[in-house]
C-alpha positions in Angstrom: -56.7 117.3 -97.8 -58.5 114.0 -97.6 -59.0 111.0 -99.6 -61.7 108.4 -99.3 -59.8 105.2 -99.9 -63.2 103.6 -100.9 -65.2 105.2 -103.3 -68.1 103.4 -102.8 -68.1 103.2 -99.2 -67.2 105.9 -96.6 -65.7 103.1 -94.4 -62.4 105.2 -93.4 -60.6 108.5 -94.7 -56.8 109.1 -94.7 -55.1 112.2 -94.8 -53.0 112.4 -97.7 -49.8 114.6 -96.6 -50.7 115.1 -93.1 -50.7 113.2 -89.5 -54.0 114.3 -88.0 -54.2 114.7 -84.2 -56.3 111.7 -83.3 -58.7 109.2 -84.9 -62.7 109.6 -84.8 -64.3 106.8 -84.6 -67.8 106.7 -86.1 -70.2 104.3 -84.7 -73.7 104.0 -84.7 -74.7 105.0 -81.1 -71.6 106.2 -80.0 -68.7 108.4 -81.4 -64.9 108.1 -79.9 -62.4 110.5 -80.5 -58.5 108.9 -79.8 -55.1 110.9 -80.4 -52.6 109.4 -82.1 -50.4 110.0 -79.7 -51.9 107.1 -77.2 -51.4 104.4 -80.5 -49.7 101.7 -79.6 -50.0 99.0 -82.6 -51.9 97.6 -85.2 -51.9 94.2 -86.6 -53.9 91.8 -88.7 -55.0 90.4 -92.2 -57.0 91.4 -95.0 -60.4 90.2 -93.2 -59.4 91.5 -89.4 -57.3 94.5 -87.4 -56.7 95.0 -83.8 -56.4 98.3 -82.9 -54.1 99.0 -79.8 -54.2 102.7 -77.9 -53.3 103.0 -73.8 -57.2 103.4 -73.7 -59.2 101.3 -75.3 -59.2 98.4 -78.6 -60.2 98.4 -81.2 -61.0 95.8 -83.9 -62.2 96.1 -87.3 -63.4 93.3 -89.7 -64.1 93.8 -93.9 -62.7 92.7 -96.9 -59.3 93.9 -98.4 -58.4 95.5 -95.3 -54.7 95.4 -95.8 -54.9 99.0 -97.3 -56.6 100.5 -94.0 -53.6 98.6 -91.8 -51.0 100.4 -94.3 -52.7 104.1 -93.7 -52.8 103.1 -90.1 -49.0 102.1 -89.8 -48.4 105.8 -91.0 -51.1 107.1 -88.3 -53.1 109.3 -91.3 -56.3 107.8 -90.5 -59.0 110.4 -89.5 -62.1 108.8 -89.5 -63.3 105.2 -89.3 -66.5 104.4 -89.9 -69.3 101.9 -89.0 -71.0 100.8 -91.6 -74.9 101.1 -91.6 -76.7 97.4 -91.9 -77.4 97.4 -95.6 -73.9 98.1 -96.3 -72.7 95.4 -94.4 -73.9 93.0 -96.7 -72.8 94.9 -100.1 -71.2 93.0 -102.6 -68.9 95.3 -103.6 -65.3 93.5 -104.2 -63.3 96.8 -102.6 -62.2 97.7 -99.5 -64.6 98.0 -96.7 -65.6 97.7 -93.1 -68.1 95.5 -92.5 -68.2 95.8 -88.2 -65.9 98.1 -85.7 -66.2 96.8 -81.9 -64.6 99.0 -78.8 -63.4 98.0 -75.8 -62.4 100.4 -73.1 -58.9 98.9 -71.4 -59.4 98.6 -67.4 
């Protein structure tokens, strides 16, 4: 079972009792699929996370993020998701994801 932790918008979806596999990672151009079991960390604030796996980083920025670096801590994020450009901009005061960059580790 899944749970959108913002209702308003689809920016990321955690498992509720279950560790998925890996994390998809929904861009506009571009979709990246990363197992869990290649996570080093996570760290940040409330307005930016870095993302560690062996592969690649990742790094997220929004608003009231803190809730997406708790979920993430317990590796039950499934999806993250770019948002499109008119929700970048929303006023909404909940949780969202405003830009997701990737970076392939050399």
């Amino acid at each position: 079972m899944t749970s959108n932790l913002s209702d308003s918008q689809k920016s990321w979806i955690a498992r509720e009792h279950d560790r998925p596999a890996g994390m998809e990672i929904r861009l506009m151009k571009q979709r990246v699929v990363l197992p869990w079991s290649q996570f080093l960390y996570a760290d940040g604030t409330n307005e930016k996370i870095q993302i560690a796996f062996s592969t690649h980083d990742i790094e997220i920025s929004g608003y009231a993020l803190g809730s997406l670096l708790e979920v993430l801590a317990e590796q039950r994020v499934s999806v993250l998701q770019e948002p499109v450009r008119a929700e970048r901009f929303s006023t909404d005061p909940g949780p969202r994801i405003t830009s997701i960059s990737i970076r392939r580790v050399e």
